[in-house]
Residue frames as a rotation matrix with the C-alpha (Angstrom) as fourth column:
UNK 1
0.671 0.684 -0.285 -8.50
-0.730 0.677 -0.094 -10.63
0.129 0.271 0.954 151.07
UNK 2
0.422 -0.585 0.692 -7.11
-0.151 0.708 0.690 -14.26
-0.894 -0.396 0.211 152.21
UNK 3
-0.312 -0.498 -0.809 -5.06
-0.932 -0.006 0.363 -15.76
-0.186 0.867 -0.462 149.60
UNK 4
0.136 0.952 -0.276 -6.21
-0.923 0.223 0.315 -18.93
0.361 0.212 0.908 147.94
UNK 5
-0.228 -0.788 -0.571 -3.93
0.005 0.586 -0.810 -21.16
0.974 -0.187 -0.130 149.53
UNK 6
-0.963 -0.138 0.230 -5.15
-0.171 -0.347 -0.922 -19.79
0.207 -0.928 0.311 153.13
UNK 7
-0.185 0.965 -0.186 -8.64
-0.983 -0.181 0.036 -20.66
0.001 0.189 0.982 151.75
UNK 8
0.238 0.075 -0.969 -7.70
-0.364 0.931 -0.018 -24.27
0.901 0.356 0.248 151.02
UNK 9
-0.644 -0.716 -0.268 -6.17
-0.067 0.402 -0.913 -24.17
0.762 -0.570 -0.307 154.25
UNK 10
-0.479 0.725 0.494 -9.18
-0.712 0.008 -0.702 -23.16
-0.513 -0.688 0.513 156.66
UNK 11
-0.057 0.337 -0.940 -11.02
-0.803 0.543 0.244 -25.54
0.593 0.769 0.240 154.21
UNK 12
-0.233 -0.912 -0.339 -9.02
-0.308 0.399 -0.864 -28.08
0.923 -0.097 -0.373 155.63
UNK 13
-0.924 -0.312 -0.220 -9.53
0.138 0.266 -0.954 -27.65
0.356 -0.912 -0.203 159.18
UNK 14
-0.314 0.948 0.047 -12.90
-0.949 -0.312 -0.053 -26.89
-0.036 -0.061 0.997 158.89
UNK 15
0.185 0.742 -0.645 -13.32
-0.831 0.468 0.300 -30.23
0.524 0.480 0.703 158.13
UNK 16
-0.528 -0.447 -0.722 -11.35
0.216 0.752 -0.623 -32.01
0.821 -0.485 -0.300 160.55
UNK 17
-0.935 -0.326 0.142 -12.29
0.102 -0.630 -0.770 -29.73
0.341 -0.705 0.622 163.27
UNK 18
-0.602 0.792 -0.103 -15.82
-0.705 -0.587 -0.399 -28.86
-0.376 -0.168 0.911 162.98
UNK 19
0.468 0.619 -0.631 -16.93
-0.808 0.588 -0.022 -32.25
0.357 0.520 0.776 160.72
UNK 20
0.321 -0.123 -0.939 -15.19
0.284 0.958 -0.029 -35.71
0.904 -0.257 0.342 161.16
UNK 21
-0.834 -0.498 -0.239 -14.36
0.093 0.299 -0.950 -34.65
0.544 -0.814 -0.203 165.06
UNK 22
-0.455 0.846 0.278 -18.24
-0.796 -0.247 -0.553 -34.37
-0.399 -0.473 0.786 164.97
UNK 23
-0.467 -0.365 0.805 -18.41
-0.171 0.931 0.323 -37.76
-0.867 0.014 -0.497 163.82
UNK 24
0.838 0.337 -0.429 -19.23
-0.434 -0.064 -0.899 -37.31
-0.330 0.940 0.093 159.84
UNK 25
-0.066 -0.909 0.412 -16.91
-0.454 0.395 0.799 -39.90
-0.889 -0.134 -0.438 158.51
UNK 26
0.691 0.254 0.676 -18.51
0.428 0.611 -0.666 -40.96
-0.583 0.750 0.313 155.00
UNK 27
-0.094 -0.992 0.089 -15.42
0.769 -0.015 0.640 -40.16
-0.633 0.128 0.764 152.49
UNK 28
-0.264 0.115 0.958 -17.25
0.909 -0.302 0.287 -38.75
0.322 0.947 -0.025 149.58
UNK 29
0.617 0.647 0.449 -18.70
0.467 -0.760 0.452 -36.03
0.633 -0.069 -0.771 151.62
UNK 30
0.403 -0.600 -0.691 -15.78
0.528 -0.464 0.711 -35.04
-0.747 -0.652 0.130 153.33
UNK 31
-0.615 -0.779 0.122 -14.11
0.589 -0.352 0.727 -34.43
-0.524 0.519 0.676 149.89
UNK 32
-0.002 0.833 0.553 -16.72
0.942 -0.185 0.281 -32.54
0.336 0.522 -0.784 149.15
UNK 33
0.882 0.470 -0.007 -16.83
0.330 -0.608 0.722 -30.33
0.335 -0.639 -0.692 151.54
UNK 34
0.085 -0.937 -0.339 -12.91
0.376 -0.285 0.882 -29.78
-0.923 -0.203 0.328 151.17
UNK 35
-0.498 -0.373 0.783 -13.45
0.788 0.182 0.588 -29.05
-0.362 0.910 0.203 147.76
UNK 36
0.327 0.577 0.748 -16.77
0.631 -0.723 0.281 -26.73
0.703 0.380 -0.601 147.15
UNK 37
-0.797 -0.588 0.141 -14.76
0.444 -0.728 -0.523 -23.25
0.410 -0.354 0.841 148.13
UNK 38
-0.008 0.923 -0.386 -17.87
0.996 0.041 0.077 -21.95
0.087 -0.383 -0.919 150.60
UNK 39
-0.335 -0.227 -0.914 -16.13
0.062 -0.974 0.219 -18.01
-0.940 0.017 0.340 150.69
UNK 40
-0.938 0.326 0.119 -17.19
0.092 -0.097 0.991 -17.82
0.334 0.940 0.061 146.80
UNK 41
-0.528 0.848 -0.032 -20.88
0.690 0.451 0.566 -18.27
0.495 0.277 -0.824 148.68
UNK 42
0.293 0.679 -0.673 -21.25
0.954 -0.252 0.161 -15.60
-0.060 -0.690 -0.722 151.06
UNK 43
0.799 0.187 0.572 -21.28
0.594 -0.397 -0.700 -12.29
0.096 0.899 -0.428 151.23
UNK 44
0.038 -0.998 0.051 -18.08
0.260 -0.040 -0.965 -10.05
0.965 0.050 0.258 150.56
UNK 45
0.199 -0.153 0.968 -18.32
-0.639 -0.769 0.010 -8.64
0.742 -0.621 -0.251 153.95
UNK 46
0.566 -0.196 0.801 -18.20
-0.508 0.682 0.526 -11.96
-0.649 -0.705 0.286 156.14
UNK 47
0.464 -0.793 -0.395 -14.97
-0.400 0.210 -0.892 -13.34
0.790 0.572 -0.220 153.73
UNK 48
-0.412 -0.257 0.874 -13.38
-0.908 0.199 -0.370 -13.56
-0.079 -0.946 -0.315 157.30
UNK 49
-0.131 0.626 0.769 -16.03
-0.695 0.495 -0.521 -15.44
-0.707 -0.602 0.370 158.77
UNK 50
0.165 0.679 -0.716 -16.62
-0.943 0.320 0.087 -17.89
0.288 0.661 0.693 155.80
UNK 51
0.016 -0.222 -0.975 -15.25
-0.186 0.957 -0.221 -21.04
0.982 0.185 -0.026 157.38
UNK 52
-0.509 0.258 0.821 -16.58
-0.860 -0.172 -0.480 -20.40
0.017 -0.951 0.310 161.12
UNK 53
-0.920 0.391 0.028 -18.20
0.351 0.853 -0.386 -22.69
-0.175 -0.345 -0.922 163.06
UNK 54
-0.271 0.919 -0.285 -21.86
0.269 -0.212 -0.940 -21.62
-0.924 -0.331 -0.190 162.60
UNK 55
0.076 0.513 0.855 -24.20
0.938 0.255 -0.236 -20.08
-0.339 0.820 -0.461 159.82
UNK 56
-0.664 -0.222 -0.714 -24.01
0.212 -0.972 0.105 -16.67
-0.717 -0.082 0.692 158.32
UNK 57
0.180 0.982 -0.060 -26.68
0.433 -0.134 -0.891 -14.54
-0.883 0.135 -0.449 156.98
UNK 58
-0.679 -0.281 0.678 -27.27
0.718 -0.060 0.694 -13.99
-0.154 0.958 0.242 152.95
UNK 59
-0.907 0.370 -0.201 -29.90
-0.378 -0.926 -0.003 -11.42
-0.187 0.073 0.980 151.69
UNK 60
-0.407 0.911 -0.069 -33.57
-0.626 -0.223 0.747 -11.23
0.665 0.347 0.661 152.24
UNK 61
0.172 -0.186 0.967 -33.17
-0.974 0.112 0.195 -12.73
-0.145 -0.976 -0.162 155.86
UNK 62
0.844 -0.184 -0.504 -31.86
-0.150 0.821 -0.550 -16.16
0.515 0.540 0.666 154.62
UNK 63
0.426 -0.555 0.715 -29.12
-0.683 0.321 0.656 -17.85
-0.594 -0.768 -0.242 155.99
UNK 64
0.292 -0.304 -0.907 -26.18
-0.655 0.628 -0.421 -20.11
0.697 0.717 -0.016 154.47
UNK 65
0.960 0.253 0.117 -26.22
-0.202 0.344 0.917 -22.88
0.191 -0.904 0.381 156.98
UNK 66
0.318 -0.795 0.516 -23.24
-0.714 0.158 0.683 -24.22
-0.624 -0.585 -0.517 159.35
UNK 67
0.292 -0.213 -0.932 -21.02
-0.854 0.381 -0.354 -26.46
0.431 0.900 -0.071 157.52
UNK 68
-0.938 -0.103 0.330 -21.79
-0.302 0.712 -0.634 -29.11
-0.170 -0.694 -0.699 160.17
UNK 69
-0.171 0.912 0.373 -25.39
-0.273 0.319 -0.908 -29.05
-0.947 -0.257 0.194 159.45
UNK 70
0.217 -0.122 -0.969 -24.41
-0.966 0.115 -0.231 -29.12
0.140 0.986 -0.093 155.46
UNK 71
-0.684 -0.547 -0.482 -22.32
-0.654 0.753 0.073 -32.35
0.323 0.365 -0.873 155.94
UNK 72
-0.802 0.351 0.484 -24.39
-0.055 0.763 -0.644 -34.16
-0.595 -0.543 -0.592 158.62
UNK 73
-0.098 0.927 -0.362 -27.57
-0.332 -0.374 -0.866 -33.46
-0.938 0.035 0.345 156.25
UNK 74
0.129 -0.329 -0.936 -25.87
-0.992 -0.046 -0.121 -34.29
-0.003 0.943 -0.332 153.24
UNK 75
-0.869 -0.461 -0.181 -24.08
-0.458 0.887 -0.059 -37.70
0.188 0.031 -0.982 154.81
UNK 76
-0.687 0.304 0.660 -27.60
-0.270 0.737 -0.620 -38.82
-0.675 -0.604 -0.424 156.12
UNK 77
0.443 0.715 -0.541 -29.25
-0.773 0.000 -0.634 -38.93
-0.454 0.699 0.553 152.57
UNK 78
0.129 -0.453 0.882 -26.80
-0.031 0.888 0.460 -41.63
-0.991 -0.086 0.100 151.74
UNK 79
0.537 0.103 -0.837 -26.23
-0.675 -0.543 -0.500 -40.67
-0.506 0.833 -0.222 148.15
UNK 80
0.194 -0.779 0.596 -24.89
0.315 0.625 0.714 -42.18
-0.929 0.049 0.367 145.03
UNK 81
-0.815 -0.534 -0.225 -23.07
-0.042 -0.332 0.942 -41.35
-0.578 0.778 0.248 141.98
UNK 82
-0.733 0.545 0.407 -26.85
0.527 0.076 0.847 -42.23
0.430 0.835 -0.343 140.18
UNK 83
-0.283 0.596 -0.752 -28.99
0.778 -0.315 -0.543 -40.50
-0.561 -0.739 -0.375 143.02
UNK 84
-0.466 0.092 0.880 -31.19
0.397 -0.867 0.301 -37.88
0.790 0.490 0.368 141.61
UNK 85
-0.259 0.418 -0.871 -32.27
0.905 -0.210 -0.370 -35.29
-0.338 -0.884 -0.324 144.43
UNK 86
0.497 0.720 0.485 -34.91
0.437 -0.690 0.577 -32.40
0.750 -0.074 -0.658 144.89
UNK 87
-0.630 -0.547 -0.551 -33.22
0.775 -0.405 -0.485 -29.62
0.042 -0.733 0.679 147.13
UNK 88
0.473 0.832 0.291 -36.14
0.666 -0.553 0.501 -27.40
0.577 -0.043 -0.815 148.55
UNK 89
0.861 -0.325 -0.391 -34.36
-0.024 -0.794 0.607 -23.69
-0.508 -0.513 -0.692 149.31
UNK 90
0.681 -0.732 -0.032 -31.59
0.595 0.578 -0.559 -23.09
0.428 0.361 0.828 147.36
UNK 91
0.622 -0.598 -0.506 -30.26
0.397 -0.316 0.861 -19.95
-0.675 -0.737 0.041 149.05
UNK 92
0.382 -0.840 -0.385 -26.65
-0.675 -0.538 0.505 -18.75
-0.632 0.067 -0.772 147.98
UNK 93
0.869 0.439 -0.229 -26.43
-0.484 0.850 -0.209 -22.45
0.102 0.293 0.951 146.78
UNK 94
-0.230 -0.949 0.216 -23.46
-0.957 0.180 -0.227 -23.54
0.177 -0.259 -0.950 148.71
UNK 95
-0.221 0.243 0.945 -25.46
-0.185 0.940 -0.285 -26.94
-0.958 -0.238 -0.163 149.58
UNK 96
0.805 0.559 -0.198 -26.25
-0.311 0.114 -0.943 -27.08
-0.504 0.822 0.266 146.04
UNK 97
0.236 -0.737 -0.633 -23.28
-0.870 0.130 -0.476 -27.10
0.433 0.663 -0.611 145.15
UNK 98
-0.354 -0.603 0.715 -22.10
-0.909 0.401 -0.112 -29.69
-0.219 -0.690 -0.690 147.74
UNK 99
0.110 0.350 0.930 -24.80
-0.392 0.875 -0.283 -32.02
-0.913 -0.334 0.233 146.40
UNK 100
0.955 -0.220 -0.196 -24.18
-0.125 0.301 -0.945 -32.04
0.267 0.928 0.260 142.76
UNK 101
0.044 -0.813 -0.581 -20.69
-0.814 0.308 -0.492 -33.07
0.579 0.495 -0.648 143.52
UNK 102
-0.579 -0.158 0.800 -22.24
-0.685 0.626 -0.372 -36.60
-0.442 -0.763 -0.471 144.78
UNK 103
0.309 0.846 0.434 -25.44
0.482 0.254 -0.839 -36.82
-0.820 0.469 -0.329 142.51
UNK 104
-0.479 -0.028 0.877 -26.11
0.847 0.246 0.471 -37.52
-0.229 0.969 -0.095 139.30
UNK 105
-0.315 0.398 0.862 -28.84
0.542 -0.670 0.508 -34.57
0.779 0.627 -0.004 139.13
UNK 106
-0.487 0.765 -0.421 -30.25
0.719 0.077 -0.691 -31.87
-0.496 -0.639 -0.588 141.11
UNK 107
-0.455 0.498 0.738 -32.87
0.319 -0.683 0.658 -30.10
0.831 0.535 0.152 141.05
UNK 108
-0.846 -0.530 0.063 -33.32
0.398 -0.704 -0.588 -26.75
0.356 -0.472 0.807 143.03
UNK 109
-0.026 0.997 0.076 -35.88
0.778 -0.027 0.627 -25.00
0.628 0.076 -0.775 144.18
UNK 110
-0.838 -0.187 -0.512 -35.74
0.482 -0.693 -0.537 -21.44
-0.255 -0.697 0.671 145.91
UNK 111
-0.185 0.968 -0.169 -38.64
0.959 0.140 -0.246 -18.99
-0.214 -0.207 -0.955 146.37
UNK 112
0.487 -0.091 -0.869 -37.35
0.010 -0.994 0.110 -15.68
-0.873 -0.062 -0.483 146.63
UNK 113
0.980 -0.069 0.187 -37.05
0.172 -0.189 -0.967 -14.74
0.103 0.980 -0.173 142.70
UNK 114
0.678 -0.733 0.061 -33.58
-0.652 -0.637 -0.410 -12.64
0.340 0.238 -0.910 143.06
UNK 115
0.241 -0.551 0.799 -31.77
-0.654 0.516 0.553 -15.56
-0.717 -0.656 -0.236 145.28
UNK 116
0.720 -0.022 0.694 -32.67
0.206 0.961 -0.183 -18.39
-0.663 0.274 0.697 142.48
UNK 117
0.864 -0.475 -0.167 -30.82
-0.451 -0.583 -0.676 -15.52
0.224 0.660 -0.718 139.90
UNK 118
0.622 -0.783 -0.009 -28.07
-0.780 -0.619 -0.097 -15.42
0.070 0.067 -0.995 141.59
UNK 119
-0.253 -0.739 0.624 -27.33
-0.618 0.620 0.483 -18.78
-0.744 -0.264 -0.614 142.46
UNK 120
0.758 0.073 0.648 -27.77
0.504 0.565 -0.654 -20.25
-0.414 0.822 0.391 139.02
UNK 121
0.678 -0.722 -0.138 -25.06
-0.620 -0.459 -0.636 -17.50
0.396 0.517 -0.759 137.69
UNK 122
0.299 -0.841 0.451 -23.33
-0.950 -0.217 0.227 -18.53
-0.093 -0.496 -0.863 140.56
UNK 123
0.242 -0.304 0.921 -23.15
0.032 0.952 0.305 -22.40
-0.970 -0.045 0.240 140.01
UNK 124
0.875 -0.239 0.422 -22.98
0.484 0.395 -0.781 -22.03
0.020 0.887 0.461 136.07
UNK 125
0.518 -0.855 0.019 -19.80
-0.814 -0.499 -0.298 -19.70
0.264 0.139 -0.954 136.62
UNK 126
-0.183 -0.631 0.754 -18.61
-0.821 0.520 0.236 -23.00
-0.541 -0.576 -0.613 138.74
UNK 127
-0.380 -0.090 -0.921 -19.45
-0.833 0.467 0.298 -25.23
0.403 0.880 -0.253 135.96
UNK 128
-0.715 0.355 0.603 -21.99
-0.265 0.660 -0.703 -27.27
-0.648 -0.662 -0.377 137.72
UNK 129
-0.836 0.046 -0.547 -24.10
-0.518 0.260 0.815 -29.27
0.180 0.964 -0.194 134.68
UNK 130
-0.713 0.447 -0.540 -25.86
0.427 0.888 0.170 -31.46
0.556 -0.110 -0.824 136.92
UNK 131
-0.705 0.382 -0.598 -27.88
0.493 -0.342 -0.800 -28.65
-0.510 -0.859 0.053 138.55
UNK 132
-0.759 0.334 0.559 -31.08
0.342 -0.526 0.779 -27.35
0.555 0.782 0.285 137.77
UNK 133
-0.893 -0.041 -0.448 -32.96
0.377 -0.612 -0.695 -24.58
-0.245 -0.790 0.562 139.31
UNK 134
-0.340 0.846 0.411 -36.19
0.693 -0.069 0.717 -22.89
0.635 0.529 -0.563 139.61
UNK 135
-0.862 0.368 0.349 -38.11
-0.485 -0.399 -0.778 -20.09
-0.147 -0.840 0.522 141.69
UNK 136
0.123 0.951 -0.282 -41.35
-0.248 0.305 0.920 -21.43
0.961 -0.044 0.274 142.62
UNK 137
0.586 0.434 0.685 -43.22
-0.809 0.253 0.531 -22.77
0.057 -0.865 0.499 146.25
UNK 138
-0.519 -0.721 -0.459 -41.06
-0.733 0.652 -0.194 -25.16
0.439 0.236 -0.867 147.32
UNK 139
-0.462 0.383 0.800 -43.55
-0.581 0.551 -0.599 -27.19
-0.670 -0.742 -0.032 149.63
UNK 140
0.599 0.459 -0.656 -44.74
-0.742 0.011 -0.670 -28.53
-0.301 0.888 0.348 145.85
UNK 141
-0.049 -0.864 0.501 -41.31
0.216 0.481 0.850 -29.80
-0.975 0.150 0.163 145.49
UNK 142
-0.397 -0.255 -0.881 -40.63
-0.777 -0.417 0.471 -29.76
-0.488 0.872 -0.033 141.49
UNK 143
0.428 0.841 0.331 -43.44
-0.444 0.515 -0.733 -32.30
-0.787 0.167 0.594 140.15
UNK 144
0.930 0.346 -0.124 -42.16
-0.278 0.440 -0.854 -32.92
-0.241 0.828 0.506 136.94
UNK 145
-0.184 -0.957 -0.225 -38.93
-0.783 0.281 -0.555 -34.36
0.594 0.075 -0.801 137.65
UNK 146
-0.112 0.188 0.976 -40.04
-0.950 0.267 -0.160 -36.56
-0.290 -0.945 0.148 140.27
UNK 147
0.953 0.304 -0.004 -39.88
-0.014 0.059 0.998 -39.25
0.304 -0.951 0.061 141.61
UNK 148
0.455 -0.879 0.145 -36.68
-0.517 -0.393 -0.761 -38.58
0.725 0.271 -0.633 143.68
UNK 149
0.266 -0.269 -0.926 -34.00
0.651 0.758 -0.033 -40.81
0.711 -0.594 0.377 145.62
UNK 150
-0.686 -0.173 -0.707 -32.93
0.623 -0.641 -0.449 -38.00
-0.375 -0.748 0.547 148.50
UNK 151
0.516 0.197 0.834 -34.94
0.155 -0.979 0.135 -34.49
0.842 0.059 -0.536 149.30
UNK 152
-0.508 -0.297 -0.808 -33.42
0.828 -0.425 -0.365 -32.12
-0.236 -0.855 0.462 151.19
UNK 153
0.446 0.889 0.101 -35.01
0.765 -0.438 0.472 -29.46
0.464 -0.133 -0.876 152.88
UNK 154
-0.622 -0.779 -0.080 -33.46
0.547 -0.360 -0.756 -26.31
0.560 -0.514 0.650 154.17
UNK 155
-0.540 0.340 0.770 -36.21
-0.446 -0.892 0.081 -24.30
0.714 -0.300 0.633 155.41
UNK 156
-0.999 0.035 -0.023 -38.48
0.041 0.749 -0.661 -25.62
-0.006 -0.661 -0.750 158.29
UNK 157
-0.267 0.960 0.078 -41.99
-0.272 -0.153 0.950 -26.18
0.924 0.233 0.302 158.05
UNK 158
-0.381 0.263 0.887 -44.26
-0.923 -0.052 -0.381 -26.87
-0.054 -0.964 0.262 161.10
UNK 159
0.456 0.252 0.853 -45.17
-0.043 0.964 -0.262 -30.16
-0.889 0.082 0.451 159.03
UNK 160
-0.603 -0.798 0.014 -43.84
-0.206 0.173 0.963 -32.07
-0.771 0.578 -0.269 156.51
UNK 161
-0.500 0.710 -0.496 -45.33
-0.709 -0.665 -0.236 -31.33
-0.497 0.234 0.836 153.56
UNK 162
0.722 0.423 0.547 -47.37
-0.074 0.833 -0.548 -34.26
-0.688 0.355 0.633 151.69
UNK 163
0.889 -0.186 -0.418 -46.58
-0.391 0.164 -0.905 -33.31
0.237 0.969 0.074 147.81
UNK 164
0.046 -0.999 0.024 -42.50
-0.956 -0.051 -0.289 -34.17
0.290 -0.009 -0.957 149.16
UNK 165
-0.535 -0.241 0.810 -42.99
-0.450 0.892 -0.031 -37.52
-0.715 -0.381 -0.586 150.34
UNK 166
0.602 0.560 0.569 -45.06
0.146 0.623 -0.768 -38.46
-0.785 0.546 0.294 147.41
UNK 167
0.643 -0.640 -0.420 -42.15
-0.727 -0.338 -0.597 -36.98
0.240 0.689 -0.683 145.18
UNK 168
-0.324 -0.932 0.161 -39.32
-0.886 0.359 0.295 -39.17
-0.332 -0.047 -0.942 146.98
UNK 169
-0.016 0.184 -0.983 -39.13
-0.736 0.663 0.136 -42.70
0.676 0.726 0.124 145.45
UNK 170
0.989 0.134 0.061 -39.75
-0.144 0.794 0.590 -46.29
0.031 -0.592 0.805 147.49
UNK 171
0.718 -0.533 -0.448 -36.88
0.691 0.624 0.364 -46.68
0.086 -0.571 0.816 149.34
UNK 172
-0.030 -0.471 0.882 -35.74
0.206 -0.866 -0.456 -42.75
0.978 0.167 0.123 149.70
UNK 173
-0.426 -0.354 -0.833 -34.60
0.857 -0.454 -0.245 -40.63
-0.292 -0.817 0.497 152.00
UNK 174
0.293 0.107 0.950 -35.70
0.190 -0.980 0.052 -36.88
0.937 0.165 -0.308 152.62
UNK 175
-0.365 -0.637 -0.679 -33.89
0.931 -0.268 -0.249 -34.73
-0.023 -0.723 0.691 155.41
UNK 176
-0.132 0.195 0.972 -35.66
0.025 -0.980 0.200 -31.56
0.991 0.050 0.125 157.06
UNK 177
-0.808 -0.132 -0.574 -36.34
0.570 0.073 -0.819 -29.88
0.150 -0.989 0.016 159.58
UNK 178
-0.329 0.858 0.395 -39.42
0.428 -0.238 0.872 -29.42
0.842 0.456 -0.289 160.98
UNK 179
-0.133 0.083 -0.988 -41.07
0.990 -0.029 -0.135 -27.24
-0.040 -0.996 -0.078 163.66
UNK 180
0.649 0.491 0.581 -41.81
0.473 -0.859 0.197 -23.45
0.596 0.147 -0.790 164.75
UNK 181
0.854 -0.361 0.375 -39.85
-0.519 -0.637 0.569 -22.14
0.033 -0.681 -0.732 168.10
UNK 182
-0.047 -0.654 0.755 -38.17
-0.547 0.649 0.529 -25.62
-0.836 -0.388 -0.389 168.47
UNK 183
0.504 -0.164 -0.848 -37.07
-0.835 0.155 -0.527 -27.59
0.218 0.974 -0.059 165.26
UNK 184
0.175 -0.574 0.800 -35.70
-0.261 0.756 0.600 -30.95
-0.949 -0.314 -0.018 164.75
UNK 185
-0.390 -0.256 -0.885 -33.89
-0.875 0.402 0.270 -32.26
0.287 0.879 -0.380 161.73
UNK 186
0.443 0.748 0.495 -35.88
-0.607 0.656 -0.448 -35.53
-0.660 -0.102 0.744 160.35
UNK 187
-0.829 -0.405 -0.386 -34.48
-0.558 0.550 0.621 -38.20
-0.039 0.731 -0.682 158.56
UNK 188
0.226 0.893 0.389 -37.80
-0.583 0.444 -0.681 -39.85
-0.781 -0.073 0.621 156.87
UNK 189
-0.797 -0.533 -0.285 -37.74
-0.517 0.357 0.778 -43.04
-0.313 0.767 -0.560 154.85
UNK 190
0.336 0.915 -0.221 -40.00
-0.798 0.152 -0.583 -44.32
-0.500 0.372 0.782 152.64
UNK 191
-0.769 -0.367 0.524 -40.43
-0.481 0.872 -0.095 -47.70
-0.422 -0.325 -0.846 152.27
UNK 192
0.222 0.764 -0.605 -42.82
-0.828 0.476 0.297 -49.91
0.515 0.435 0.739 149.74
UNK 193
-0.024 -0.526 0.850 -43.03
-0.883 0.410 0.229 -53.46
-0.469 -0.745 -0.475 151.33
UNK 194
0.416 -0.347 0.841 -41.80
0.507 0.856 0.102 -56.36
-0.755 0.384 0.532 149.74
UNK 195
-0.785 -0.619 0.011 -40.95
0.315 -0.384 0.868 -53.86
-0.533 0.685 0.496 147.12
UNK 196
-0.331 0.818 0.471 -44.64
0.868 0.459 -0.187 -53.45
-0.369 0.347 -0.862 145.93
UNK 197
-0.629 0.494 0.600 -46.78
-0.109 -0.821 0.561 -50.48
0.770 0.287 0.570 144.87
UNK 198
0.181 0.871 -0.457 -48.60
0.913 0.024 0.408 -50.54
0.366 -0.491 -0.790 147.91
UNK 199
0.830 0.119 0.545 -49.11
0.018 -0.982 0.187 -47.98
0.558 -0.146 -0.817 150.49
UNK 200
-0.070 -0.960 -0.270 -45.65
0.304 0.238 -0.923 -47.31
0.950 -0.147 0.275 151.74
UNK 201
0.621 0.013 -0.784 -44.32
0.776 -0.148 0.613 -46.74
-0.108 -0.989 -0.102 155.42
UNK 202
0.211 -0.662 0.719 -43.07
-0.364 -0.736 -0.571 -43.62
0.907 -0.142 -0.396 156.22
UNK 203
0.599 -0.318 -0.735 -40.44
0.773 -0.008 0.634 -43.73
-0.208 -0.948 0.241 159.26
UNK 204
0.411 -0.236 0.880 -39.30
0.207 -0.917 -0.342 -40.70
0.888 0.323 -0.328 160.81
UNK 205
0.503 -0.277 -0.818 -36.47
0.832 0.413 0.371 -40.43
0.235 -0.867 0.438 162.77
UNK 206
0.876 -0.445 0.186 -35.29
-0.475 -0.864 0.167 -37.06
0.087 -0.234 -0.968 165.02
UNK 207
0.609 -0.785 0.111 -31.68
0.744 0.517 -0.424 -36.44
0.275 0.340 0.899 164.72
UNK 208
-0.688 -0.241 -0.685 -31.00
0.687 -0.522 -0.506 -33.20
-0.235 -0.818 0.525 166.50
UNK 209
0.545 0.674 -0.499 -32.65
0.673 -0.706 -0.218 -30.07
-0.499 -0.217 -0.839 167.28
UNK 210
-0.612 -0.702 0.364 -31.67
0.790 -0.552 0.266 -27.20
0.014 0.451 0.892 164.84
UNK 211
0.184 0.532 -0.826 -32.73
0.366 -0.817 -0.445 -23.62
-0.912 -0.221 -0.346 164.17
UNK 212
-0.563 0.040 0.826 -33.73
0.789 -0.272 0.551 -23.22
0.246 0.962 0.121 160.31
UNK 213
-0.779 0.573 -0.256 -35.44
-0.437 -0.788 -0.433 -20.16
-0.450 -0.225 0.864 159.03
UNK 214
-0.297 0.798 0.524 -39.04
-0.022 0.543 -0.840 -21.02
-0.954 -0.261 -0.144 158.43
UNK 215
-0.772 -0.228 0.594 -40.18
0.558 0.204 0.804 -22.04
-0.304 0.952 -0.030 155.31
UNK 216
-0.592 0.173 -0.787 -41.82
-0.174 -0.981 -0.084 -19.70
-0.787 0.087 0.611 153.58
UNK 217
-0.823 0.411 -0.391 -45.00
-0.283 0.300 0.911 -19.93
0.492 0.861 -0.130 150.56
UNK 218
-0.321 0.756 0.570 -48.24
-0.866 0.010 -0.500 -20.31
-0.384 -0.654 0.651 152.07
UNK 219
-0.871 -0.119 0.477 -50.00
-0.131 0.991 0.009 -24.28
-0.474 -0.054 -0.879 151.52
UNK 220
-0.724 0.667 -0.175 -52.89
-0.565 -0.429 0.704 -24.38
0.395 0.609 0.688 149.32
C-alpha cells in the first residue's frame, strides 16, 4: 500500500495535470479536490489506480466518476459557503464528499439500498456533518428539503426529470447528464423574471458529451 505522503502527492498532480491544465481554475474547488483523499473511496483492489485519469468501477455496476468530470461538474454549479444542494446518486460518495466541503448542506440520494449504507458510514467516519443521505428514487429528488440552490446529477436519464427542476430554487443551477447511447452534461438554470413567482425560464446549456451509467428507478 502507497504511503500517505505518496497519496498527497498523486493528489497533487492529479490536480494540476488532469484539472486546472483542463481549464478548472475556481480556487475553492481545486482545494477541494486536493483535500477529499479519493483512494479512501474505491475499492481496495484499484488503490493503484485511484488517482488515474478516468473513472473506476464500485459495486453493483456503478462507477466513481473521473476526477475531471467531479471538478468540472462541481465548478459549474457555482457554489457558496450558504448553498444548499440535492446530489441525485450518491455512489461510494466521493462527490459527496467533495460537495459538502463547499456547501452549507447536502442532501444525498442513492438507490441501491447497500451503496447508501456504506457511504453514510463512510462520510460519518470522515466527519462530514453537513451531509445527509437517503435510499430512495432519485428522479423525485428529496421533496422535503427542497427548494435547492445547485442539483447534481450523476446518473443519466434520457430526460430531465420534472420533480428536479421544480426542487431547484429561482436562480439555481442543476448539472446532469442526459441521454441513452450518447449523453451530454447540461448545465440548466432556472430563472424567475424580474425576480417574481412567475413561470420561470429554464435554459439549458450542453457542455460536453460524457458517458454516465443510466439512471436507474422507473418514472411514475
Amino acid at each position: 500500500m502507497l504511503f500517505d505522503k505518496t497519496y498527497s502527492t498523486l493528489r497533487r498532480k492529479m490536480v494540476q495535470n488532469q484539472i486546472e491544465a483542463r481549464g478548472i481554475h475556481n480556487p475553492q474547488v481545486l482545494t477541494a479536490m486536493r483535500k477529499v483523499e479519493r483512494h479512501l473511496f474505491v475499492k481496495p483492489q484499484h488503490l493503484n489506480l485511484a488517482y488515474r485519469d478516468g473513472p473506476l468501477p464500485i459495486d453493483y455496476d456503478q462507477t466513481i466518476s473521473q476526477p475531471y468530470i467531479v471538478a468540472l461538474m462541481t465548478e459549474l454549479l457555482a457554489l457558496k459557503p450558504t448553498s444548499k444542494v440535492l446530489e441525485i446518486g450518491t455512489g461510494c460518495g466521493y462527490q459527496t464528499a467533495i460537495l459538502a466541503e463547499l456547501a452549507k448542506a447536502v442532501y444525498s440520494v442513492e438507490i441501491i439500498p447497500a451503496l447508501a449504507k456504506r457511504a453514510k458510514a463512510r462520510l460519518e467516519a470522515l466527519n462530514y456533518r453537513n451531509v445527509y443521505l437517503k435510499k430512495g428514487n432519485g428522479r423525485y429528488g428529496w421533496q422535503e428539503y427542497a427548494p435547492y440552490d445547485a442539483i447534481l446529477v450523476a446518473a443519466a436519464p434520457k430526460k430531465v426529470p420534472p420533480q428536479l427542476i421544480e426542487q431547484l430554487v429561482g436562480g439555481g443551477r442543476m448539472v446532469i447528464p442526459v441521454g441513452d447511447s450518447e449523453q451530454n452534461l447540461l448545465l440548466i438554470r432556472k430563472e424567475f423574471q424580474n425576480g417574481k413567482t412567475l413561470t420561470p425560464s429554464i435554459e439549458a446549456t450542453e457542455v460536453t458529451p460524457v458517458s454516465f451509467v443510466p439512471m436507474t428507478g422507473e418514472p411514475k
